[in-house]
C-alpha positions in Angstrom: 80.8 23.8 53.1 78.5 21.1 51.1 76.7 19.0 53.5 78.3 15.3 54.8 75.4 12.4 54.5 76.0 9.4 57.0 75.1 7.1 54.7 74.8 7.0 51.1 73.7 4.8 48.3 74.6 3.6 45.1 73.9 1.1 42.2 74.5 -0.5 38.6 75.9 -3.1 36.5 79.7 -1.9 36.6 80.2 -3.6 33.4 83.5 -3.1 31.9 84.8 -0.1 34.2 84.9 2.8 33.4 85.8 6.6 33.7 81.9 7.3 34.3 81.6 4.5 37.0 84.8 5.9 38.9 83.1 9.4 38.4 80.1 8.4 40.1 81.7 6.2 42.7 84.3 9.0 43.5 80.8 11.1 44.0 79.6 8.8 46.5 82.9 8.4 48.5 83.3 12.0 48.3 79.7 13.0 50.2 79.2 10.1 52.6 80.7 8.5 55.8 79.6 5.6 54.6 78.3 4.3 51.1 76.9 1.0 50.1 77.2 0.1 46.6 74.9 -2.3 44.9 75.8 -4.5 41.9 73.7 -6.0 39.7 72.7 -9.8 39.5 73.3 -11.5 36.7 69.2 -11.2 36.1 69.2 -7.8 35.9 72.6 -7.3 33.4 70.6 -9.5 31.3 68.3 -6.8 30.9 71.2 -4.4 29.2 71.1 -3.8 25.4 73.7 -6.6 24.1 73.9 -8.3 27.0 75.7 -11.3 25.5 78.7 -9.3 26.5 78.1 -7.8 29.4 81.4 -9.5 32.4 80.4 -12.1 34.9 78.8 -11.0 38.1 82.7 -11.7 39.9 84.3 -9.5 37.2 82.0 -6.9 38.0 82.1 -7.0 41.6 85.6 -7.1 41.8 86.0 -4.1 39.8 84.2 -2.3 42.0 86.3 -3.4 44.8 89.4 -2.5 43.3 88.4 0.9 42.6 87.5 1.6 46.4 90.5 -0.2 47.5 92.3 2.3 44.8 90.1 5.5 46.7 91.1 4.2 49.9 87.4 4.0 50.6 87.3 0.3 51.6 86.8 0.1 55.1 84.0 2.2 54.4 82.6 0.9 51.1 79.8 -2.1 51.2 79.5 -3.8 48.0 76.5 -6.1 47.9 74.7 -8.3 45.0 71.4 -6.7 44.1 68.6 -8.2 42.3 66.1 -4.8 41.8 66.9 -0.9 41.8 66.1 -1.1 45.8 68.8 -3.4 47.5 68.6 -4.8 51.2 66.0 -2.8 53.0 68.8 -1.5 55.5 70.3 0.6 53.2 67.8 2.4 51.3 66.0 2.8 54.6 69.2 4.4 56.5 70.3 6.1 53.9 70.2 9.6 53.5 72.0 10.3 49.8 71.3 8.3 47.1 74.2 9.3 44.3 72.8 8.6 40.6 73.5 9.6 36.4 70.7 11.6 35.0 69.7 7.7 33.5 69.4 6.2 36.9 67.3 8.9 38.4 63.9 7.1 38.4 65.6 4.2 40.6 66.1 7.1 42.9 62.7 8.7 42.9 61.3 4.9 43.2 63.4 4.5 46.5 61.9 7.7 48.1 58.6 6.8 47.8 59.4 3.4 49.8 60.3 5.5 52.0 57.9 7.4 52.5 55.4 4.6 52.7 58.0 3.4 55.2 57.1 6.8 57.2 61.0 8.0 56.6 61.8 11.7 55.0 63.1 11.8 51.5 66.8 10.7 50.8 68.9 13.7 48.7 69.6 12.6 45.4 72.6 13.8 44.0 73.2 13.5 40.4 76.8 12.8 39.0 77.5 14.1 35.5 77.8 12.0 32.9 81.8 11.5 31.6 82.6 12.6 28.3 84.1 10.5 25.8 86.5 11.2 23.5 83.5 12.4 20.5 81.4 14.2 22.9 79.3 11.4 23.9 79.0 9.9 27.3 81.3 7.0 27.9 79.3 3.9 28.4 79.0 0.0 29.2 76.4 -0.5 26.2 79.4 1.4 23.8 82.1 -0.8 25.4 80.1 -3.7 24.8 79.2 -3.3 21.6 83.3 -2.4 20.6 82.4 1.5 19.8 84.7 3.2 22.5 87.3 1.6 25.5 86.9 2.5 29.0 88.5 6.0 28.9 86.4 7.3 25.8 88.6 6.9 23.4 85.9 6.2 20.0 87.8 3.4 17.7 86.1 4.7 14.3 85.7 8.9 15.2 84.8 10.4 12.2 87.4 13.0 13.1 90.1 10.2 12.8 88.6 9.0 9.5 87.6 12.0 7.7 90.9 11.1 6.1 92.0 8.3 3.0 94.8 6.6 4.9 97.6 5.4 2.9 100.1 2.3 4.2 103.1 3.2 4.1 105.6 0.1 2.7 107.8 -0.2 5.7 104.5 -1.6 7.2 103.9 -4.2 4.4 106.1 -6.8 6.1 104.5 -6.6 9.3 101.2 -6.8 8.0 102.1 -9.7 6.0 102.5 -11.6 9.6 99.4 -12.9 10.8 97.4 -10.8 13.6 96.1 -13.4 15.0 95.8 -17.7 14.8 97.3 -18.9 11.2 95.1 -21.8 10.9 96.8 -23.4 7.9 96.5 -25.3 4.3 95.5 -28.2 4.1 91.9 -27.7 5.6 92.3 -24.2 6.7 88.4 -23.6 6.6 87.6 -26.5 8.5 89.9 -25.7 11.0 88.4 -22.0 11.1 85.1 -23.8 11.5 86.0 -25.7 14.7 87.6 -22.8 16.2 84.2 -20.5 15.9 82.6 -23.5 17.2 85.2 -23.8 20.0 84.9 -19.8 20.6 81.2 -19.2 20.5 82.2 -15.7 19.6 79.5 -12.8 20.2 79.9 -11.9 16.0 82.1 -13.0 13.3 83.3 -11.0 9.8 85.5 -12.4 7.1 87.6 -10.7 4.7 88.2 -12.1 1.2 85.8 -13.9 -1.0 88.1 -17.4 -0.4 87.6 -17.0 3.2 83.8 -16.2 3.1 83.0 -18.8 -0.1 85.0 -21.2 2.2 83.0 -21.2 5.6 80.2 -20.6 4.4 79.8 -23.8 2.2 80.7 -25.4 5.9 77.8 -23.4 7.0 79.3 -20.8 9.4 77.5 -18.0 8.5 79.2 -14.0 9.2 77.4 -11.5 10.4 79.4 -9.4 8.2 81.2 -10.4 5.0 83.8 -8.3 3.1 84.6 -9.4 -0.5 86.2 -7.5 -3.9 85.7 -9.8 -6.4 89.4 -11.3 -6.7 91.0 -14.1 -5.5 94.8 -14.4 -5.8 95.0 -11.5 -7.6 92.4 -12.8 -9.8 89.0 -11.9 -10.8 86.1 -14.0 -9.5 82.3 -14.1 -9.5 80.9 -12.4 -6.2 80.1 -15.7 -4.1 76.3 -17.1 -4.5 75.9 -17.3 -0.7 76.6 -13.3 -0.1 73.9 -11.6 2.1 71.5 -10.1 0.2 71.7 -6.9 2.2 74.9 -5.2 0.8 76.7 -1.9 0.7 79.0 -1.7 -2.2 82.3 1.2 -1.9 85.3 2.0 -3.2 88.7 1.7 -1.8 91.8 1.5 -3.6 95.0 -0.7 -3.2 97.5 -0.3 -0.2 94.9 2.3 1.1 91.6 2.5 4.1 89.0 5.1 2.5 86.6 6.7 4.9 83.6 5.0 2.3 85.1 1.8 3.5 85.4 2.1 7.2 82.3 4.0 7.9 80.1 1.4 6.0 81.9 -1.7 8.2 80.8 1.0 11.0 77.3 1.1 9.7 77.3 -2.4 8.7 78.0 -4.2 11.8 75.9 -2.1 13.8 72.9 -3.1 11.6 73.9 -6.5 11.6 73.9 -6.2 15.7 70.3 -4.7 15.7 68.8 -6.0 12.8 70.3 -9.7 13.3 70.6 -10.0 9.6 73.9 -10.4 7.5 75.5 -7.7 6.0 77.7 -7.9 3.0 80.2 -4.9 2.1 81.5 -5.2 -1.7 84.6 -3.7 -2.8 85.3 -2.0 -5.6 89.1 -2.2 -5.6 90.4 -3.9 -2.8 90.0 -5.4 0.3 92.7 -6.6 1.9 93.4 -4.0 4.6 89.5 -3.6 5.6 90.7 -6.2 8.6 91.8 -3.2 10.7 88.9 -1.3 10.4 86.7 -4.3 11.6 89.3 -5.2 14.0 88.4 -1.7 15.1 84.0 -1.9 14.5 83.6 -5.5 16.5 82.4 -5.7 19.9 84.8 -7.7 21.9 84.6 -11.7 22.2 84.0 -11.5 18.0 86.3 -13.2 15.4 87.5 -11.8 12.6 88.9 -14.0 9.6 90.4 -13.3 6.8 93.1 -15.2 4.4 96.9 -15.2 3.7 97.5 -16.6 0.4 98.8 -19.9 0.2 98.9 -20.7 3.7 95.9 -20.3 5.3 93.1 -18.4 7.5 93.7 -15.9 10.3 91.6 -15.7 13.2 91.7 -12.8 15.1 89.9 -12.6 18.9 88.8 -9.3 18.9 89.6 -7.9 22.1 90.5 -4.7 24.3 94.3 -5.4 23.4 93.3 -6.3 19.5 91.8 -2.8 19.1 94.8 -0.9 20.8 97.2 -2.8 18.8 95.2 -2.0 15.5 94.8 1.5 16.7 98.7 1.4 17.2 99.4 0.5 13.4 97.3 2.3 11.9 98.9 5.3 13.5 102.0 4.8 11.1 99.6 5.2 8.0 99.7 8.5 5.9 96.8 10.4 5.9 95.8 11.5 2.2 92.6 13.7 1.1 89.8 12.6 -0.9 
């Protein structure tokens, strides 16, 4: 029978529950009499890669609260604010686990040797694996954040779910001719657009369509990403002047989502996130159903616009819900080869 600790310890950012948090949490509960769980300060989670979206400090906390309230774990759970890898003195001084990810391990080593400055034998340090997501990977906050995977591992652009051309289907043109998100319309559709980024201070922004991007961007909201084909109401046009000069150019046919198309929004965003510089894709064909796949690439709290002929400009928030209802159309597409 595995050993029972008295007291063991336990910290992170909790950002955006997840599997691997309830994994590690479930570890603690599991070993100890008593655990004390540490959360980060807003200080520290400034610290994490894209940390524009990491949840408030209250978001956070109360997640973690749930879950042991879930685990039936509360009356023995303490979940305290920490600002360093150490906590209240009390805990990593009377504790005699310290439950960690193979990432977190050098917080752990760090801890023992206060202790034994402190005079007090080492802690055990028990390592909880890391949760798979749905590719393999390990499920993470930094993925979540960035729009990659949802809190169970489910990866929005897998390669194995876009090896495929995927063909719509017209049953689905009607409801895709209703707008996904806010129909800002005609007259002054793009300055309406503008005040709402302005109002949203979203985390990214893409556009889809040449009208939509030639639009804002002579109001001077820039994207971070830009999709254009070269046509506007069916019409050819000149690629707009104020396109990114960093482009990727693919093809992708009418009424269809090519793999080309959807792994170089993929690529292109996550440049744009790292790089900080604006990407352009251009389309040789047409564009009009890339807004799914970016729906699908953009870290949540972005805006996605794009236009409905003669009406207007959509806005869509980009959220959790956004990328499962995405997710849930483009389920009804045919899958084609090459």
């Amino acid at each position: 029978m595995a050993k029972r600790f008295g007291l063991a310890i336990v910290g992170g950012t909790f950002d955006h529950f997840h599997r691997g948090h309830e994994a590690l949490l479930s570890k603690a509960f599991a070993v100890a009499d008593r655990v004390f769980v540490g959360v980060c300060d807003e200080k520290m989670a400034r610290r994490k890669p894209f940390s524009a979206n990491v949840e408030p400090f209250s978001v956070r906390m109360a997640a973690v609260r749930a879950f042991a309230k879930k685990k039936r774990a509360s009356a023995r759970a303490k979940t305290v604010k920490i600002s360093d890898v150490f906590g209240p003195r009390w805990a990593w001084s009377g504790a005699d686990a310290i439950v960690v990810t193979k990432d977190t391990i050098g917080g752990a080593m760090a801890i023992n040797r206060a202790r034994k400055k402190a005079g007090l034998g080492k802690a055990r340090v028990i390592v909880c694996p890391f949760v798979a997501a749905q590719d393999g990977s390990r499920i993470s906050s930094a993925q979540i954040r960035l729009g990659r995977m949802d809190r169970n591992g489910k990866v929005f652009l897998s390669k194995k779910a876009f090896s495929s051309t995927l063909a719509m289907p017209a049953s689905l043109a009607p409801v895709l001719r209703r707008p996904f998100g806010t129909l800002l319309l005609e007259p002054g559709a793009a300055r309406k657009a503008a005040a709402f980024l302005k109002k949203q201070k979203p985390v990214f922004v893409a556009t889809v369509g040449d009208a939509t991007f030639h639009n804002l961007s002579a109001l001077g909201a820039t994207p971070g990403l830009a999709i254009v084909d070269a046509v506007e109401l069916r019409a050819p046009c000149k690629i707009p002047k104020q396109l990114p000069k960093k482009r990727l150019v693919v093809s992708n046919p009418a009424g269809k989502i090519t793999p080309s198309l959807v792994f170089a929004i993929r690529n292109a965003v996550a440049s744009s996130l790292s790089g900080g510089v604006p990407v352009a894709i251009i389309v040789r064909g047409e564009e009009d159903l890339a807004i799914l796949p970016v729906i699908l690439a953009l870290p949540p709290g972005s805006v996605a616009l794009y236009g409905q002929p003669s009406r207007g400009i959509v806005a869509v928030k980009v959220s959790e819900q956004s990328k499962a209802e995405t997710l849930r159309l483009l389920s009804r597409f045919k899958k084609r080869g090459f």
